[in-house]
C-alpha positions in Angstrom: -32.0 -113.9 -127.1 -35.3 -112.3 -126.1 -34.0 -110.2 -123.5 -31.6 -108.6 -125.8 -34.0 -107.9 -128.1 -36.8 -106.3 -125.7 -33.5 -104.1 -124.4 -32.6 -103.1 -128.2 -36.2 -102.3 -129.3 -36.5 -98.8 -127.0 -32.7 -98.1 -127.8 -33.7 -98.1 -131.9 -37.0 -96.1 -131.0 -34.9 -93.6 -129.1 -32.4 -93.0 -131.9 -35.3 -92.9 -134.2 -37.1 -90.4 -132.6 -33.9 -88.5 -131.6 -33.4 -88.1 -135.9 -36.8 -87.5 -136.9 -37.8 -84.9 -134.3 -34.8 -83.3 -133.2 -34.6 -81.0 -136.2 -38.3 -79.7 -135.2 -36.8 -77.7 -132.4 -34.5 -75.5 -131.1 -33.4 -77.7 -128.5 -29.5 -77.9 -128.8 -27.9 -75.9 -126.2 -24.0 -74.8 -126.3 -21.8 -73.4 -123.9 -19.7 -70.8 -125.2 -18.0 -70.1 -121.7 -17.8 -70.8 -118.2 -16.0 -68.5 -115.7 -15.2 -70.3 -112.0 -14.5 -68.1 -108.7 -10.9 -67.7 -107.2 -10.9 -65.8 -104.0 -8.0 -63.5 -102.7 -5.2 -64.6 -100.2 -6.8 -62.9 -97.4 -9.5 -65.4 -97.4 -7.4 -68.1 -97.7 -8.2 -71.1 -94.6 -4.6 -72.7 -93.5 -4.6 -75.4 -90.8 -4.1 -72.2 -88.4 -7.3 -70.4 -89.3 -9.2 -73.8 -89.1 -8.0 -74.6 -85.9 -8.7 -70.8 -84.6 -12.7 -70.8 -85.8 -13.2 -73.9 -84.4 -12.0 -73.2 -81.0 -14.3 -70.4 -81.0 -17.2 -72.8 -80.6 -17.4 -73.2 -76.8 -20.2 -76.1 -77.3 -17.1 -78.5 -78.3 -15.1 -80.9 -75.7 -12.3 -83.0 -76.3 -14.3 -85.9 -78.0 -15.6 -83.0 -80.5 -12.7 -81.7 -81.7 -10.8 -85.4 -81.9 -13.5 -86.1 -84.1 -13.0 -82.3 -86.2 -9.1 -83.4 -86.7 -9.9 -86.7 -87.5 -12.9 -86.0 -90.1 -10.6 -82.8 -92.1 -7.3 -84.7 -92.0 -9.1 -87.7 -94.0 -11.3 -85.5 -96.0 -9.4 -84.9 -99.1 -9.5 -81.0 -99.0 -6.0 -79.2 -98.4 -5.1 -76.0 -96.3 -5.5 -73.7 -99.4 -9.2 -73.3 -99.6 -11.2 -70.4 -99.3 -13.7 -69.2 -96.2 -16.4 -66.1 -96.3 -15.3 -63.1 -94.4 -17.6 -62.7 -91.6 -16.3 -66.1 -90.1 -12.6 -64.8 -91.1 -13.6 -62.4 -89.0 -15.2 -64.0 -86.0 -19.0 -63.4 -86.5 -20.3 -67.1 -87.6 -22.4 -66.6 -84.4 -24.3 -63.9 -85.7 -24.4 -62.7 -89.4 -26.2 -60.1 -90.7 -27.9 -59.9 -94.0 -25.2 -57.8 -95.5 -22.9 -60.5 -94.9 -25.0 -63.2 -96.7 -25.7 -60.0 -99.7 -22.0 -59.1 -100.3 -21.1 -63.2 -100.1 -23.3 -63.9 -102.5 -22.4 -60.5 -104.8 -18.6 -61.3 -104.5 -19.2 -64.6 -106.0 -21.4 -63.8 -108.7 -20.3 -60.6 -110.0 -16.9 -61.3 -110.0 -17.6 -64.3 -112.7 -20.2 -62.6 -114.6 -17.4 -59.3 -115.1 -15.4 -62.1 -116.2 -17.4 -63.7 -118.5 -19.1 -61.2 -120.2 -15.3 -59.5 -120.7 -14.4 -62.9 -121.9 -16.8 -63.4 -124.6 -17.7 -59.7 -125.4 -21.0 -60.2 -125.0 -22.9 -57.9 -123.6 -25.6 -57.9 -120.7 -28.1 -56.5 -122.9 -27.9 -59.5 -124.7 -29.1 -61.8 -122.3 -33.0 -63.5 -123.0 -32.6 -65.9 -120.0 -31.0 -65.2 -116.1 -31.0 -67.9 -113.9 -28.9 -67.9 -110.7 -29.6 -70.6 -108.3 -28.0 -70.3 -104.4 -30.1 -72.7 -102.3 -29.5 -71.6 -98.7 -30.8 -67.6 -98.9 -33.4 -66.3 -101.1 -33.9 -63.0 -100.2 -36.4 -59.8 -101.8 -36.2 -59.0 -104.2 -34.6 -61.5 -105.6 -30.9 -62.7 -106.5 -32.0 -61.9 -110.2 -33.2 -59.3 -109.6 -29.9 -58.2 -108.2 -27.8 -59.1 -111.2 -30.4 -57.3 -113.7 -30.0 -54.4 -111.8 -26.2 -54.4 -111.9 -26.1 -54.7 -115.3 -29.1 -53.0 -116.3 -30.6 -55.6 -118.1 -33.4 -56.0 -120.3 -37.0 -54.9 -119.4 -38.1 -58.6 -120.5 -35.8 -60.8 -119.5 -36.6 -64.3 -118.5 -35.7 -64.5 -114.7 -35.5 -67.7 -112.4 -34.0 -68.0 -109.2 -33.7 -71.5 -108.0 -33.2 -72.2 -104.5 -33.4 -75.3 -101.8 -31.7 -77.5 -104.4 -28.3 -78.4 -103.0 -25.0 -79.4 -104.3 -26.8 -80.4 -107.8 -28.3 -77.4 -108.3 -26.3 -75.8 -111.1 -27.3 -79.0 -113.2 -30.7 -78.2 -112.7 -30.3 -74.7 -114.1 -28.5 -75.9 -117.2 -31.4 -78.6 -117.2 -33.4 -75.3 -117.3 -31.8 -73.6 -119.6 -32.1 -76.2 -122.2 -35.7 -76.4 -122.0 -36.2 -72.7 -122.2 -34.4 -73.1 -125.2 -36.7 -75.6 -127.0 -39.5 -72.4 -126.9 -37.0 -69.5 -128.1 -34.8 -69.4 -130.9 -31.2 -67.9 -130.8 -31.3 -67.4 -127.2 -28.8 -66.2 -124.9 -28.9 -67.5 -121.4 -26.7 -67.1 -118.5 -26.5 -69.3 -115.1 -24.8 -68.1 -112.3 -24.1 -70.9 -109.7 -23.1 -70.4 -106.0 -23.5 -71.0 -102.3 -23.7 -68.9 -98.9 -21.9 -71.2 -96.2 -21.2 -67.6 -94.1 -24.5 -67.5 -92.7 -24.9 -71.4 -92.3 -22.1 -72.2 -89.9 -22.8 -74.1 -87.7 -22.3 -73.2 -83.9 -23.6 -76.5 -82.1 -21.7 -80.1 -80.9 -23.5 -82.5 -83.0 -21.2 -84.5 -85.2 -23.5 -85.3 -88.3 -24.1 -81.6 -88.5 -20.2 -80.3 -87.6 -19.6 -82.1 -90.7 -20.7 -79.7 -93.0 -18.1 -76.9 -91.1 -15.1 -79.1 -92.3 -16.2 -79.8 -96.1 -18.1 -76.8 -97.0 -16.0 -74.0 -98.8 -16.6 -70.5 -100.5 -16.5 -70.8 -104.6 -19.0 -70.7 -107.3 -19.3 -70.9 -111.3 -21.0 -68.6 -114.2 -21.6 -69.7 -117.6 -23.2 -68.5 -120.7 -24.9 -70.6 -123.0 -26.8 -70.4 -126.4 -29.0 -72.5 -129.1 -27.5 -70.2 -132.0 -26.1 -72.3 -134.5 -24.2 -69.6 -135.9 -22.3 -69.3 -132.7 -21.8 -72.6 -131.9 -18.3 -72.4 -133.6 -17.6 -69.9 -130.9 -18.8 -72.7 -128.2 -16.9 -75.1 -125.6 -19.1 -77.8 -125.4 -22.5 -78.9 -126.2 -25.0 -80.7 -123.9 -25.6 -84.2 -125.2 -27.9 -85.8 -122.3 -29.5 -85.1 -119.1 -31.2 -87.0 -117.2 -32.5 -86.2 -113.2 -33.5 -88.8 -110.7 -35.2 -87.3 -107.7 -36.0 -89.5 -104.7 -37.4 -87.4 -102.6 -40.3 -89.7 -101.8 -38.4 -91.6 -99.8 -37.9 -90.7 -95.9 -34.4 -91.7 -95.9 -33.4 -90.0 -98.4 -35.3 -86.9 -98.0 -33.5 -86.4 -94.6 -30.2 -87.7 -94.9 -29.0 -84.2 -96.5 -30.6 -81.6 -94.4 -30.9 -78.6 -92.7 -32.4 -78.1 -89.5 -31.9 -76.7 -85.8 -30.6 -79.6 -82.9 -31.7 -79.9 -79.6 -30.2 -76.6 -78.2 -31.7 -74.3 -81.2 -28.6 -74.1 -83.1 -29.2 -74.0 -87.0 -26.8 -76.3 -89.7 -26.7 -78.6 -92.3 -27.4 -82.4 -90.9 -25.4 -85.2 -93.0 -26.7 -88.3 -92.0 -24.6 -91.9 -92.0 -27.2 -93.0 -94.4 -26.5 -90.2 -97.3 -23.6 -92.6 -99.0 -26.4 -95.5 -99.5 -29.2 -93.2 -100.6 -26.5 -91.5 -103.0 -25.4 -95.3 -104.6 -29.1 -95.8 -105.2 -29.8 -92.6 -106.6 -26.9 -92.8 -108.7 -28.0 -95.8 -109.8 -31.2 -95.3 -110.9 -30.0 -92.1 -112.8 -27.5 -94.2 -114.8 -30.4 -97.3 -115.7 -31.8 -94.0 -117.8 -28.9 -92.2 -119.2 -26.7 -95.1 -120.0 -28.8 -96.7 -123.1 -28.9 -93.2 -124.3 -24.5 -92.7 -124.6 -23.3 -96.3 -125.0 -22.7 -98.4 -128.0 -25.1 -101.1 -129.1 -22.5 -104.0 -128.2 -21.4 -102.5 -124.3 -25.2 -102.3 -123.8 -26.0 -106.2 -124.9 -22.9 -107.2 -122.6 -23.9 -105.3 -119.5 -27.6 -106.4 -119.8 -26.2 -110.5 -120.4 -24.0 -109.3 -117.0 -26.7 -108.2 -115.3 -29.4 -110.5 -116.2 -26.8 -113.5 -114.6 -26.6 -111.7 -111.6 -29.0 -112.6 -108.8 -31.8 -110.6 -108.7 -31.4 -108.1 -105.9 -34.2 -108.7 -102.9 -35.9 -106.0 -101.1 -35.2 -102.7 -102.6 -36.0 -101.5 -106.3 -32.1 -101.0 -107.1 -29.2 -103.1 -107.1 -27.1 -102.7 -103.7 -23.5 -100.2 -104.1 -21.3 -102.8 -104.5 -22.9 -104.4 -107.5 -24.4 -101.0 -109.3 -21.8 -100.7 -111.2 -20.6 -104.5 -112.3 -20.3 -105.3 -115.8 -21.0 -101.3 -117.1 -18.0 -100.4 -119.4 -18.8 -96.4 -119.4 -15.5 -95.5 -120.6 -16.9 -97.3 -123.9 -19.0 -93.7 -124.2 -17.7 -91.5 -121.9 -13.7 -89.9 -122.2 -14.2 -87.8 -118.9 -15.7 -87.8 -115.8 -16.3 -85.1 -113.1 -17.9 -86.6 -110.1 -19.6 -84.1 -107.7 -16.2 -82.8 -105.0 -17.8 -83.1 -102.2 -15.5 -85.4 -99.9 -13.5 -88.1 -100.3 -16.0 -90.9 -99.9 -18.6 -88.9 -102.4 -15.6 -89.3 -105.3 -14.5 -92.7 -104.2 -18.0 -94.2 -104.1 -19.0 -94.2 -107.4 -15.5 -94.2 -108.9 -15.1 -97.5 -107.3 -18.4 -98.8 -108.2 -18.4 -97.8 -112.1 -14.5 -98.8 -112.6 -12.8 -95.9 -112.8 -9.0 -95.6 -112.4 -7.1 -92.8 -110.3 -6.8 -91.0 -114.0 -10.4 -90.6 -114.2 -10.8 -89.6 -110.7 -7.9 -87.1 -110.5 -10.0 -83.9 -111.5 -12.5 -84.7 -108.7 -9.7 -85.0 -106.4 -7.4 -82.3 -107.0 -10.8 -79.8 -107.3 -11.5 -81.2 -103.4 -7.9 -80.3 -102.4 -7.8 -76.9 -103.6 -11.2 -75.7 -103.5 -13.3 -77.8 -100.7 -16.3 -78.8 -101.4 -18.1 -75.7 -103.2 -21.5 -77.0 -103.6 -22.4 -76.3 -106.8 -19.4 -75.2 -108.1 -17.4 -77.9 -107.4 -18.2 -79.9 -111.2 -17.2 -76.7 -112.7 -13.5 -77.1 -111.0 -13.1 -80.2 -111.7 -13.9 -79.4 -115.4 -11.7 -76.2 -115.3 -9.1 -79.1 -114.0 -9.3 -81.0 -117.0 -9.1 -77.9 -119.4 -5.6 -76.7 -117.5 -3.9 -80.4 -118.2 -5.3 -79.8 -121.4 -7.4 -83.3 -121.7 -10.0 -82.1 -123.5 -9.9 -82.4 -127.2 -12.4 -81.9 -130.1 -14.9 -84.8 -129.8 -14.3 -86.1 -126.4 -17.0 -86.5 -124.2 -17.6 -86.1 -120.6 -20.1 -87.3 -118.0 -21.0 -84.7 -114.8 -22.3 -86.4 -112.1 -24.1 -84.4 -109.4 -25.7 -85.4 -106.2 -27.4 -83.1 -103.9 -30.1 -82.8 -101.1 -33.5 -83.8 -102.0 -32.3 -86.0 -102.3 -31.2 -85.7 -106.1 -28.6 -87.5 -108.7 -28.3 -85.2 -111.9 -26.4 -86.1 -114.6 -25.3 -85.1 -118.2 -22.9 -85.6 -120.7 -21.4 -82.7 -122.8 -19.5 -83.0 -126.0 -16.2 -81.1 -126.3 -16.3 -78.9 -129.9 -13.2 -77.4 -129.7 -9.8 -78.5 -128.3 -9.5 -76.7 -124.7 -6.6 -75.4 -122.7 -6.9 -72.7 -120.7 -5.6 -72.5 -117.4 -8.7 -70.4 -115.6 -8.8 -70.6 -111.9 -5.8 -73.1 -111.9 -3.4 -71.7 -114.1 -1.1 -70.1 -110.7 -0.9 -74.2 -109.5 -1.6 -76.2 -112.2 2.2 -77.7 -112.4 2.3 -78.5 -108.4 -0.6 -81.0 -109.5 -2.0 -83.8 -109.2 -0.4 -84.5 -106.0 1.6 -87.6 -104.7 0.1 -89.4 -102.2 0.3 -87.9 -98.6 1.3 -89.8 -96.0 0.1 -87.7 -93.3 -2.7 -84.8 -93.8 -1.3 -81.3 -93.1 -4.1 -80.8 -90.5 -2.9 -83.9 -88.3 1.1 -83.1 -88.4 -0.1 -79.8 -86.8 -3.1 -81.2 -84.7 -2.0 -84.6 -83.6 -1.7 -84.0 -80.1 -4.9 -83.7 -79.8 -5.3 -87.0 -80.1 -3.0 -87.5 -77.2 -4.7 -90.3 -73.8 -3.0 -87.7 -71.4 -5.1 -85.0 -72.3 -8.3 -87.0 -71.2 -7.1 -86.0 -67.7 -6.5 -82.5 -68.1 -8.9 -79.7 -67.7 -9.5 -78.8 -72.0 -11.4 -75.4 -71.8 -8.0 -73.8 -70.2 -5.6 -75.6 -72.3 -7.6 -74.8 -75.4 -7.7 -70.9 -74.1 -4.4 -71.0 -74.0 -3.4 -71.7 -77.9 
């Protein structure tokens, strides 16, 4: 019994506190729309294409490419994603700075056009920029870009956030909120995306071709607000947030990396360790934010669970497999978009907090058509949702975002308004959720790779040849 009541006592305090002070500020922050990126068909990556870049590379043997086909085909991502240009066009070897500019412009002013069409608001309305694209930062700076497309205010609040990974667009809205808590009736925009064209990498070494097969172009812009008289013109509102950073630790400081190998070639390391370090971070994350979105009852039940568990030795978190025992999240949470970022990444923690294929179909089908896009890939997932029209008035949904650092942001945003609008998905939206497929598109076209006889025959001329 006293275990349940030291676990109750900070879970009154915080609903306490959350009454009596949360009228004191201007804290709430809305979304009133969020506008994700669809490329054209030229820039469309089929099995073909993929096979064509990547014999380009003339550090790769045999082994190297075995191992490509085998990592893409059991990947989760589909032949339909998108690639930047100047790989399209054969200069991943060398891009210029104009190629990592009109990447990154593509992107960002595409959505923005979009949003600010789509809500009528106008760029001279906007008291807070923040765009956040971790691997270029140029001068002046990506803000500084936008406000001078738009001609923006002369005082404007501008951030640009970079070096932050595949969680950084939850750090912006993060951000954003607390912005909010010092301005009243604030408009505040976040533009969210990634350059992968001048990243590729040109080396051999597995853990760092990795990032070559899941990486993808795409990106998200959203508006947001703490106007109360606009919040009837909102999609959602930001219920909890809560950021775990574990970047104190060497292992998981450099299991999601980039860096140069042995031969000078520059990429993005994965290491075998970043599933582990992701569990624990993931873990930790949830120890804070779960108290804050479950009922009274689930809690009492997952702490009786947990405290007839054996204590865990050696580490300050419980190991993957039992992170998630006992924790009913579905008791609090209707939705869940879990970072796209490769098969594994979704299957993880869907398996350790007991989630069904339903719950992890968004996820999935936001990997198959879009790749992993970084940051953009929860906004897919959510656009996902909204197309099948799952999101009603009330329901609530949990984002759960991992990135280098190495970082596990998560929040949970309340639905105000029943959504169904078929945004970057409404040209496939029928064809999905896909059935199962027995055999990836890449290895039906790629299999003979795989073949013993080709361990005698000369590669580099065979390869030349295709």
């Amino acid at each position: 019994m006293m275990i349940f009541l030291l676990f109750l006592f900070p879970y009154i305090i915080f609903h306490l506190c959350k009454i009596v002070f949360g009228k004191r500020t201007h804290s709430c922050c809305y979304m009133l729309h969020y506008e994700c990126y669809k490329a054209t068909e030229d820039r469309k990556l089929d099995t073909e294409t993929c096979a064509k870049i990547a014999l380009r590379n003339k550090n790769l043997g045999l082994q190297e490419y075995r191992f490509l086909l085998q990592t893409i085909a059991s990947s989760g991502i589909g032949d339909g994603t998108y690639c930047p240009r100047n790989i399209l066009e054969g200069r991943e070897a060398a891009p210029t700075l104009s190629d990592s500019l009109s990447e990154v412009d593509e992107i960002a002013f595409r959505t923005l056009d979009a949003l600010f069409a789509k809500t009528n608001v106008s760029p001279a309305d906007i008291d807070i920029l923040v765009v956040n694209v971790s691997m270029f930062s140029p001068a002046p700076s990506l803000t500084s870009r936008v406000v001078n497309r738009y001609k923006m205010r002369k005082n404007i609040k501008t951030f640009n956030i970079s070096g932050m990974g595949c969680s950084a667009s939850i750090v912006a809205v993060d951000l954003v909120q607390q912005l909010f808590k010092t301005r009243n009736k604030a408009l505040a925009i976040v533009a969210s995306t990634e350059s992968f064209g001048s990243n590729w990498y040109c080396g051999k070494e597995r853990s760092m071709i990795l990032s070559n097969c899941l990486f993808r172009s795409g990106g998200c812009s959203m508006l947001f607000t703490n106007n109360e008289a606009l919040k009837g013109k909102a999609v959602m509102k930001l219920n909890q947030m809560v950021r775990t950073h574990l970047g104190a630790d060497d292992d998981a400081y450099n299991c999601c990396i980039k860096m140069e190998d042995k031969l000078g070639y520059g990429g993005f390391l994965l290491t075998k360790g970043l599933t582990e370090v992701a569990a624990r971070a993931l873990t930790l994350n949830l120890r804070v934010l779960v108290p804050k979105i479950l009922p009274v009852k689930d809690l009492l039940l997952y702490v009786l669970h947990t405290y007839r568990r054996k204590k865990p030795q050696g580490r300050d978190a419980p190991s993957p497999e039992a992170s998630g025992q006992g924790l009913n999240l579905k008791a609090g949470i209707d939705h869940f978009c879990i970072h796209p970022g490769g098969r594994a990444v979704i299957d993880g923690p869907g398996k350790r907090l007991g989630l069904n294929d339903y719950d992890l179909e968004p996820s999935r089908m936001a990997l198959h058509r879009f790749g992993n896009t970084s940051v953009g890939g929860l906004w897919y997932a959510l656009g996902y949702m909204e197309a099948k029209k799952r999101l009603k008035r009330g329901d609530r949904i949990l984002m759960i975002s991992l990135g280098a650092g190495f970082k596990c942001n998560n929040c949970v945003w309340e639905v105000t308004r029943d959504l169904g609008d078929g945004n970057v998905w409404g040209d496939c939206i029928d064809s999905y959720p896909l059935p199962p497929l027995k055999v990836s598109p890449f290895l039906e076209k790629f299999s003979w790779i795989n073949d013993e006889i080709l361990d005698h025959v000369d590669m580099t001329a065979a390869l030349q040849k295709f």
